[in-house]
Every structure is written in structure tokens, then in C-alpha cells.
C-alpha positions as CSV (number, residue, x, y, z in Angstrom):
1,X,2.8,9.9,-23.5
2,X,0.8,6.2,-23.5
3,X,3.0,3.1,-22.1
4,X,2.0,0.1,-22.8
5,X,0.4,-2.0,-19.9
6,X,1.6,-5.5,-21.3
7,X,5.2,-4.5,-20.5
8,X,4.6,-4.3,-16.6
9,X,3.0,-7.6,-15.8
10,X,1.0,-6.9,-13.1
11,X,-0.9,-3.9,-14.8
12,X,-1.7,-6.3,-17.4
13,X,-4.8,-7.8,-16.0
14,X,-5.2,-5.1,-13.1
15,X,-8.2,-4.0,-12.3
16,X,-8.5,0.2,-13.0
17,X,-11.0,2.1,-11.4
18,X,-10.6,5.7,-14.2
19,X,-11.4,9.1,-12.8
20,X,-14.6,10.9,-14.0
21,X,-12.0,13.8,-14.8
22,X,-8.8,14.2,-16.1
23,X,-7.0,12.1,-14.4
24,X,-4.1,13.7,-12.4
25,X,-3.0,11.4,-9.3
26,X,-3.2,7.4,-9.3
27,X,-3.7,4.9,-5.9
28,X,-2.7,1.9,-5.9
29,X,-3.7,-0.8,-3.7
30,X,-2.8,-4.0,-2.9
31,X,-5.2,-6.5,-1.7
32,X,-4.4,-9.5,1.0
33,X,-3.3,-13.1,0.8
34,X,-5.7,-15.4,-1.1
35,X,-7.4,-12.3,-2.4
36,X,-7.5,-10.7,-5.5
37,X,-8.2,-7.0,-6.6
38,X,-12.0,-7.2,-7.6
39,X,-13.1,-6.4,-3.8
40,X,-10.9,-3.7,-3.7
41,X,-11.8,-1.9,-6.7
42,X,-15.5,-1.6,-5.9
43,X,-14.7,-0.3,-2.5
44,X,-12.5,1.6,-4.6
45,X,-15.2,3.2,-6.0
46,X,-17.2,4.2,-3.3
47,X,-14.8,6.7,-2.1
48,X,-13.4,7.7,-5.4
49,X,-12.3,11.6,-5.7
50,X,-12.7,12.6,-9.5
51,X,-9.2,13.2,-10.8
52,X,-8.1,10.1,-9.4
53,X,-7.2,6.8,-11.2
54,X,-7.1,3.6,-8.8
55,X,-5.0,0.9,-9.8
56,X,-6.0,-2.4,-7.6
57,X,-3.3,-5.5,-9.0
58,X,-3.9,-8.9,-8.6
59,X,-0.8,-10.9,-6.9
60,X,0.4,-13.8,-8.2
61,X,-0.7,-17.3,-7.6
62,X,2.0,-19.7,-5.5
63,X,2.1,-21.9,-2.9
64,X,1.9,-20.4,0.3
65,X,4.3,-22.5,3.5
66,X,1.8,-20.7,6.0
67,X,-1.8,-22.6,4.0
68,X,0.1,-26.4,3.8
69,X,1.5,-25.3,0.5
70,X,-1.3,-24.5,-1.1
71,X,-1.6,-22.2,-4.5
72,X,-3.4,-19.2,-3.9
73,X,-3.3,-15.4,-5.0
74,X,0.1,-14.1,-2.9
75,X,2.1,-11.6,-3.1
76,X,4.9,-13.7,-1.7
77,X,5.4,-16.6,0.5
78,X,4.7,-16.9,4.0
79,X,5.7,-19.0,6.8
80,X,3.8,-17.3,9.8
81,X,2.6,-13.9,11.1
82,X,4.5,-12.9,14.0
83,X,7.3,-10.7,14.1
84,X,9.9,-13.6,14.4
85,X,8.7,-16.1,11.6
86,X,11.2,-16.5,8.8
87,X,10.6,-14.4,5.9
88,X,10.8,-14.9,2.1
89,X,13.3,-12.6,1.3
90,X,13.6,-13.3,-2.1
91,X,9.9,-13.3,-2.6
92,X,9.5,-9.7,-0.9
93,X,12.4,-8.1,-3.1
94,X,10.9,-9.3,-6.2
95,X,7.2,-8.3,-5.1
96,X,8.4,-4.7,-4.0
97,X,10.0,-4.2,-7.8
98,X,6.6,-5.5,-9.7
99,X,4.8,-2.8,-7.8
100,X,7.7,0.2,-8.2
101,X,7.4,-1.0,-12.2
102,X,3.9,0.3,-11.6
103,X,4.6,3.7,-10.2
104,X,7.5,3.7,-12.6
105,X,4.5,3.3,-15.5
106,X,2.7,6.1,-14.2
107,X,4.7,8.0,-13.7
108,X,5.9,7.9,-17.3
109,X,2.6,8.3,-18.4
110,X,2.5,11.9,-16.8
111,X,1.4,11.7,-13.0
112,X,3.8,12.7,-11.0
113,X,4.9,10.6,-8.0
114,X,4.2,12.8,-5.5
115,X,0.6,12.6,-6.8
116,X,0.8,8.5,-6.4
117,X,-0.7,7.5,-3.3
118,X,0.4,3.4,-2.4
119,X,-1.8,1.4,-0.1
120,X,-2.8,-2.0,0.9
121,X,-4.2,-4.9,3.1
122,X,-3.4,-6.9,5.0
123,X,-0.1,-9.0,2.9
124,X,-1.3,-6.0,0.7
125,X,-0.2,-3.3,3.3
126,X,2.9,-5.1,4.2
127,X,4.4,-5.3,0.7
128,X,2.6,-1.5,0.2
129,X,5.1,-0.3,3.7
130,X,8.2,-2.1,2.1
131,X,8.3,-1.1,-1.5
132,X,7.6,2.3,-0.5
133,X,10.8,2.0,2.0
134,X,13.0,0.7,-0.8
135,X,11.7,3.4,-3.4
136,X,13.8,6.0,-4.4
137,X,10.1,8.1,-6.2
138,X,8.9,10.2,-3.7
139,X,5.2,9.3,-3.4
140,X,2.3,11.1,-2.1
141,X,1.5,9.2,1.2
142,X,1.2,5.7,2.2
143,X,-1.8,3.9,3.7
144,X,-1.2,0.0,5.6
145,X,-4.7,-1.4,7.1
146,X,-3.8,-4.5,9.4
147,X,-0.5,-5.0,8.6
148,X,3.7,-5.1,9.6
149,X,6.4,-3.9,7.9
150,X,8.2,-6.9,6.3
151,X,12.2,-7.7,6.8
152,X,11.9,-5.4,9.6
153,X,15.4,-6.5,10.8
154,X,16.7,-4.9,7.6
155,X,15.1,-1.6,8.5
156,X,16.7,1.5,8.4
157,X,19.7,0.3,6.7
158,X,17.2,-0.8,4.1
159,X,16.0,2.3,3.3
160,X,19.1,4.6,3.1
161,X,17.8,5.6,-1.0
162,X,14.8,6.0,-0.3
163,X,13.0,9.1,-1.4
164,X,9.9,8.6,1.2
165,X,11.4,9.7,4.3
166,X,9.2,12.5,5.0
167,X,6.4,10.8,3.4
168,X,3.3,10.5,5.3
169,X,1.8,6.8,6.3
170,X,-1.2,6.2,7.9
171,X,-1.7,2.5,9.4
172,X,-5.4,1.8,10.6
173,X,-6.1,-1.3,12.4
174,X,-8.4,-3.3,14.3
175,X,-8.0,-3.8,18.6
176,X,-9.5,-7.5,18.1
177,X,-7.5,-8.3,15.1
178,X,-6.8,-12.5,15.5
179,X,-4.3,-12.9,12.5
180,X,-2.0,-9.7,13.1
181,X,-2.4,-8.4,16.3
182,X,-3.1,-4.3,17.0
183,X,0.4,-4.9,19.2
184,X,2.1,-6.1,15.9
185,X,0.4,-2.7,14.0
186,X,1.9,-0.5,17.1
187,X,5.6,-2.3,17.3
188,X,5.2,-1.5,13.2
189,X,4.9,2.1,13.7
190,X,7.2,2.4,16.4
191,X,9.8,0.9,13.8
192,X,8.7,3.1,11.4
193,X,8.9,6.2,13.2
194,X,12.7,5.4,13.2
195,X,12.3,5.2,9.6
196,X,10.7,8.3,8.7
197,X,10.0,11.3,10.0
198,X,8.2,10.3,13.2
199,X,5.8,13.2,12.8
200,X,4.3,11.6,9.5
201,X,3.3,8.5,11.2
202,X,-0.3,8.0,12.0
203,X,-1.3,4.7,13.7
204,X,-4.8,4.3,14.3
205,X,-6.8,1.6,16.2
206,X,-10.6,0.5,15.8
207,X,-12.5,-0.7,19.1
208,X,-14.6,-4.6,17.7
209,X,-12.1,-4.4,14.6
210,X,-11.3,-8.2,13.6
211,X,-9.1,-9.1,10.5
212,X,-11.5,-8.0,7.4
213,X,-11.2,-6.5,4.1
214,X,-15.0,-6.2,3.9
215,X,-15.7,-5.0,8.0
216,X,-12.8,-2.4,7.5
217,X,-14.9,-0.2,4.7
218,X,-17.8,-0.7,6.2
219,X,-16.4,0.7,9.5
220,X,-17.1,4.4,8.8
221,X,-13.8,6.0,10.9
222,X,-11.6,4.1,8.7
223,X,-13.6,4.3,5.5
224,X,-13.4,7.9,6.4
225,X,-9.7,8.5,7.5
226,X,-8.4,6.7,4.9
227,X,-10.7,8.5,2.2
228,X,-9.6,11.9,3.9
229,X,-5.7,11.0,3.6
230,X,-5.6,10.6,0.3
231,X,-7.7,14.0,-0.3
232,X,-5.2,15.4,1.7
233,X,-1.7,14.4,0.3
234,X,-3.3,14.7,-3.4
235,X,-4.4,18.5,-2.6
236,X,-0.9,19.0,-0.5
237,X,0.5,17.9,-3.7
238,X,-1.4,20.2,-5.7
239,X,-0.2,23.1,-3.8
240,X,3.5,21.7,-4.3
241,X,2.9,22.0,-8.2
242,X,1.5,24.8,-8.2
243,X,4.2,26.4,-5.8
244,X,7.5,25.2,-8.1
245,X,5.8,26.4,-11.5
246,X,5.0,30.1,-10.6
């Protein structure tokens, strides 16, 4: 069954990265504030697994409180980075629904969503934590670089539906990150472990690590653990299938 992209706005001018083979599990990732999904999908490509279709959005453009009010790519507003600045409430909620209308696509199109794998960076990562929280599809695994789990305060009441309780997330982040501190990543998956199942949570920290799309994939440990997360949910998920249609 084919949907059709123009009725969930986002996939609309997405960037796709198709698999070289039937294509049986989808990421999706979200890039960072005043970003779009171009970089993304070429690093995309370079750790592409075959069956694999990976979906890299481009946020909207608003005016962002944190950059004087100026319009740029964003998934929603932002007034500062640390743990206490005032959120855009509004602004998260409606993000979090553009990307579950995404997964909701896929899924109709055939992939399963324990074979969708949602990631992101940075702004990316944070909306990628929350609107897997707030998702009643049980998805493959999770992956936040550099980021915090947004309306934290909300947290676990928030996610009382959700089907991704004992779904993995890995966070990866850099020790001399300047814009969101490693201490932010840890207090995130401390919060999250009281989320989830604390046994899926995987925080991991990179030694000279600043804030950067680009450094992150071409810092080999990352490139490498987040490449060998998704191989591992999608196969897990593989034996799932196979297990429930014998």
C-alpha cells in the first residue's frame, strides 16, 4: 500500500536516503536548530545498511527567542538551553505530532514500527526523545546525540500511553560540549531511566567532543555505536517477526 507524501507535510520536501534492497525498516532523523536535513542525509549514507530507508525532514522556519528573534530552520522555539529555561510548550506538542504523522506514514505503508528506528541532533534529538515518550507505536530504538529531553517536568506522567517503555535509547555526547553540557546529557538519562526501563538506557560520553553535527560522524566511536544500534534493534526486530509468524 503507497500513501501519499503531500498529506504529511514534513515528508513532503524530506530528504530520503532508499535502500539498495527491499526496503524493510525506516530511520528517521532529525537534524538541529538552524539546520536542515541535507547534512544528515549524506552522513546518512555513509553508514547505510541495505534494507533500510532513512527519512532526514527539514523543520520549519520560525523565529527563534533564543537567536534575537530571528527566522531560521527550528523545530520549535527556544528561549535558552539549560534545564530551567522556559519552554515552548505548544511548539514541542505540535512538533512531536508532525514527526509521529511520519511513523504513522510508514507504518501504513508496510514497515512495521518496531522496525522504525527515531533519532536526532542536537534540537533534533530532543524533539526525537520526546515524541518517542508521547508515542503510543512501539519503535525499534531511539538514538539522541547532544541533547535533553524536553518538558522534562512533565515526565513520567507524560508518558503514561506510551508504547516505548522498554524501548532502547542510546544518547552519545561530547565531555566539552559548550551549548548543552555532557552534565545536561547525564541529568537526561538519569530522567529517563525513570522513564523506561533503566536497563535500555545507554549514555555515552566522547573525550575533545564539542557541539558538532559534522565532528560527531567523523568521531569513529560514535559513527560506530550509533551505526551498530541501529543494526542491532533492526535484526532484534527481525527475530521478533520471525518469532510471532511461525
Amino acid at each position: 500500500m503507497c500513501g501519499n507524501n503531500m498529506s504529511v507535510p514534513l515528508l513532503s520536501e524530506a530528504l530520503t536516503v532508499p535502500g539498495t534492497e527491499k526496503e524493510t525498516a525506516v530511520v528517521i532523523f532529525l537534524h538541529g536548530l538552524g539546520d536542515t536535513g541535507h547534512g544528515w542525509a549524506d552522513a546518512m549514507t555513509s553508514i547505510r545498511l541495505p534494507y533500510i530507508k532513512y527519512i532526514c525532514p527539514h523543520a520549519p522556519r520560525i523565529p527563534v527567542t533564543l537567536n534575537m528573534k530571528m527566522t531560521m530552520p527550528s523545530w520549535f522555539d527556544l528561549t535558552g538551553l539549560s534545564p530551567e529555561s522556559p519552554e515552548d510548550e505548544a511548539g514541542i506538542k505540535r512538533a512531536a505530532e508532525n514527526i509521529k504523522a511520519i511513523i504513522d506514514h510508514e507504518v501504513k505503508n508496510g514497515i512495521p514500527s518496531n522496525r522504525i528506528i527515531l533519532g536526532g541532533f542536537s534540537q533534533g534529538g530532543a524533539l526525537s526523545l520526546y515524541t518517542a515518550l508521547t508515542s503510543q507505536q512501539q519503535l525499534a530504538g531511539v538514538v539522541g546525540l547532544s541533547c535533553w529531553l524536553p518538558l522534562h517536568k512533565t515526565f513520567p506522567q507524560a508518558a503514561s500511553g506510551s508504547g516505548n517503555k522498554d524501548t532502547p535509547i542510546l544518547q552519545c555526547h561530547g565531555e566539552m560540549d559548550p551549548m548543552i553540557p555532557a552534565q545536561y546529557g547525564a541529568m537526561t538519562a538519569e530522567k529517563l531511566k525513570n522513564i523506561v526501563s533503566p536497563q535500555n538506557v545507554t549514555f555515552r560520553t566522547y573525550p575533545g567532543l564539542m557541539h558538532s553535527s559534522s565532528f560527531i560522524f567523523m568521531h569513529c566511536d560514535g559513527l560506530h555505536e550509533t551505526q551498530s544500534f541501529v543494526s542491532v534493534r533492526i535484526l532484534l526486530s527481525n527475530c521478533f517477526l520471525f518469532e510471532t509468524v511461525k
